[in-house]
C-alpha positions as CSV (number, residue, x, y, z in Angstrom):
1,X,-126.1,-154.0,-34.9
2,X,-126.5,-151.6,-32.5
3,X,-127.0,-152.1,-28.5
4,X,-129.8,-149.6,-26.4
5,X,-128.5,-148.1,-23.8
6,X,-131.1,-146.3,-20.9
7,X,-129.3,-143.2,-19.3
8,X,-131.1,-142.2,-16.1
9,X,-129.8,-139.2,-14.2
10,X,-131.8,-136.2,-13.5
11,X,-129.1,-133.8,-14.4
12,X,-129.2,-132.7,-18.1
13,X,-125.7,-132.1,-18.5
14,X,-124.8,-135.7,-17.3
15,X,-127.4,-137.3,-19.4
16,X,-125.8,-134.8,-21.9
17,X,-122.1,-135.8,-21.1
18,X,-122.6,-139.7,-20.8
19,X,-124.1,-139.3,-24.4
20,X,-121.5,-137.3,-25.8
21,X,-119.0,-140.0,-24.7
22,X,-121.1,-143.1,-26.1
23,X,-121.6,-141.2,-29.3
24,X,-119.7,-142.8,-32.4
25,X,-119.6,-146.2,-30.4
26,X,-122.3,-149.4,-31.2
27,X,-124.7,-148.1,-28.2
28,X,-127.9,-146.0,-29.5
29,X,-128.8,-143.8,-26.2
30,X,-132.0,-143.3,-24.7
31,X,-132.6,-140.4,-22.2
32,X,-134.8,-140.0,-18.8
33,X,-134.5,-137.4,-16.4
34,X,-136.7,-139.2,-13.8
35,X,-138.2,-143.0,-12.9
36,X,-141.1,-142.3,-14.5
37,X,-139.9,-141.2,-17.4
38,X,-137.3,-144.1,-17.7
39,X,-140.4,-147.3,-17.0
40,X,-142.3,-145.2,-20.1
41,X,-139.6,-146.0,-22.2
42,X,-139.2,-149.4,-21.0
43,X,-142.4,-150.3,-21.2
44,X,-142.9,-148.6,-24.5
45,X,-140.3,-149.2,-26.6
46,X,-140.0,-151.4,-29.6
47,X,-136.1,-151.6,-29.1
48,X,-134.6,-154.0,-26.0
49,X,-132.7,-151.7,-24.1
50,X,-129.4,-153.6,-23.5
51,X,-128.0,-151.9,-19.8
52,X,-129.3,-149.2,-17.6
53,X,-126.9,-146.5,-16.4
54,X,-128.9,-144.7,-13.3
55,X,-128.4,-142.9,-10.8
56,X,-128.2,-142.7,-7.2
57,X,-129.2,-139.6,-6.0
58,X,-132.6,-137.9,-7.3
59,X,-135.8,-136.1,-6.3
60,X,-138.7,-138.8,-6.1
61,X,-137.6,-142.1,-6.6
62,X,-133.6,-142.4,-5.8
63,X,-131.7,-144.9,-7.4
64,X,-131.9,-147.3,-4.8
65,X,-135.7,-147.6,-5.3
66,X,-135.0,-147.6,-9.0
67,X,-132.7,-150.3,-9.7
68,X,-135.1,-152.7,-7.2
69,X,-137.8,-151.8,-9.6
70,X,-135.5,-152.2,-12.8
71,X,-134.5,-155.7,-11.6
72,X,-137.9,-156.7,-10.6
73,X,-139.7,-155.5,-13.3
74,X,-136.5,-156.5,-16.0
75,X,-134.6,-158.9,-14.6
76,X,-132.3,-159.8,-17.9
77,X,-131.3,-156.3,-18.0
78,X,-128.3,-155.4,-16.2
79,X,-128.1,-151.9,-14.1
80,X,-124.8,-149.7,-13.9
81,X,-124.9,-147.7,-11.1
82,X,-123.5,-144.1,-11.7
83,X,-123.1,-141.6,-8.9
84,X,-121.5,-138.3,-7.7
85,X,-121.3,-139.1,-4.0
86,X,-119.3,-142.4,-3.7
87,X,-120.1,-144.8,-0.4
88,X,-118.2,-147.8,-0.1
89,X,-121.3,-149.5,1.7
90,X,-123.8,-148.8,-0.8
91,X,-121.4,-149.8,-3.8
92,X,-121.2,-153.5,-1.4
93,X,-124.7,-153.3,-1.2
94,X,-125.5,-152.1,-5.0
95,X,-123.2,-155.0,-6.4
96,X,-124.0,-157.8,-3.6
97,X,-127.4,-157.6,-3.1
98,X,-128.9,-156.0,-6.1
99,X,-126.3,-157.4,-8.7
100,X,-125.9,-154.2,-10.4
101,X,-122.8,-154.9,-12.9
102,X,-120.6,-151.9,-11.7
103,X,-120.7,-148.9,-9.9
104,X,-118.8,-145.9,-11.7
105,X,-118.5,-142.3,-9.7
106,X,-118.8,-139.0,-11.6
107,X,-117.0,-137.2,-13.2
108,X,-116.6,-141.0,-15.3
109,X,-113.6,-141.4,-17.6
110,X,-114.5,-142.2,-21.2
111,X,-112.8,-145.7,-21.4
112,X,-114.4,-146.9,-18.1
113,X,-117.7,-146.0,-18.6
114,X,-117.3,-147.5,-22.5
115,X,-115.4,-151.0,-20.5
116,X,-118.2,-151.2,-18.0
117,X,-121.4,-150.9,-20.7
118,X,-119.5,-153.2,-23.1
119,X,-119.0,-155.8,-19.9
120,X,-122.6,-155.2,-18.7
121,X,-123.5,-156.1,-22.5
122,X,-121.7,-159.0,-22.7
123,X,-123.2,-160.6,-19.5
124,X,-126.4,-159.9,-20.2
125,X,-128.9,-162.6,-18.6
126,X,-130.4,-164.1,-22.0
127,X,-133.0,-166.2,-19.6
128,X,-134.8,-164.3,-16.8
């Protein structure tokens, strides 16, 4: 059985290259350039979508405001924060405050981002 797997970034090629590197694993990938576009497809999809990766920096909502949403609005889904511009304070704050299950800075490596989804999986909430 396949897990769903919600790739937020507003940069094709990183939606493009996250994809690439979950292809041929047990993760079906959906794809949203923006916040909007992301809650449609939560909202709207017959599938669960097992983890979010989103993230940090984008026009409109930023990832900050996002993952608040996410958690609010899906609380058993856990949120992997992926960013191009690491900050030690925010990665505290991302994985104190707002619980997101790791926080992963681009370029990511295959195996971590694979070891990170897979964990995030695993410790998904089954009660909200």
């Amino acid at each position: 059985m396949k897990n769903h797997v919600l790739i937020l970034d507003d940069e094709a090629e990183v939606r493009d290259a996250i994809q690439l590197q979950l292809r041929d694993t047990r993760y079906e990938i959906l794809l949203a350039e923006n916040f909007e576009q992301a809650m449609t497809l939560l909202q709207g999809n017959a599938v669960t979508i097992d983890v979010i990766i989103c993230d940090v920096r984008m026009p409109g909502v930023d990832g900050v405001e996002a993952v608040a949403a996410f958690q609010r609005e899906y609380p058993t889904t856990p949120v992997i924060v992926l960013t191009g511009f690491p900050d030690v304070d925010l990665a505290v704050d991302f994985m104190k405050q707002q619980d997101v299950k790791d926080y992963l800075t681009k370029p990511v490596e295959k195996e971590k981002l694979i070891a990170a989804v897979d964990k995030a999986v695993q410790e998904r909430k089954v009660f909200a």
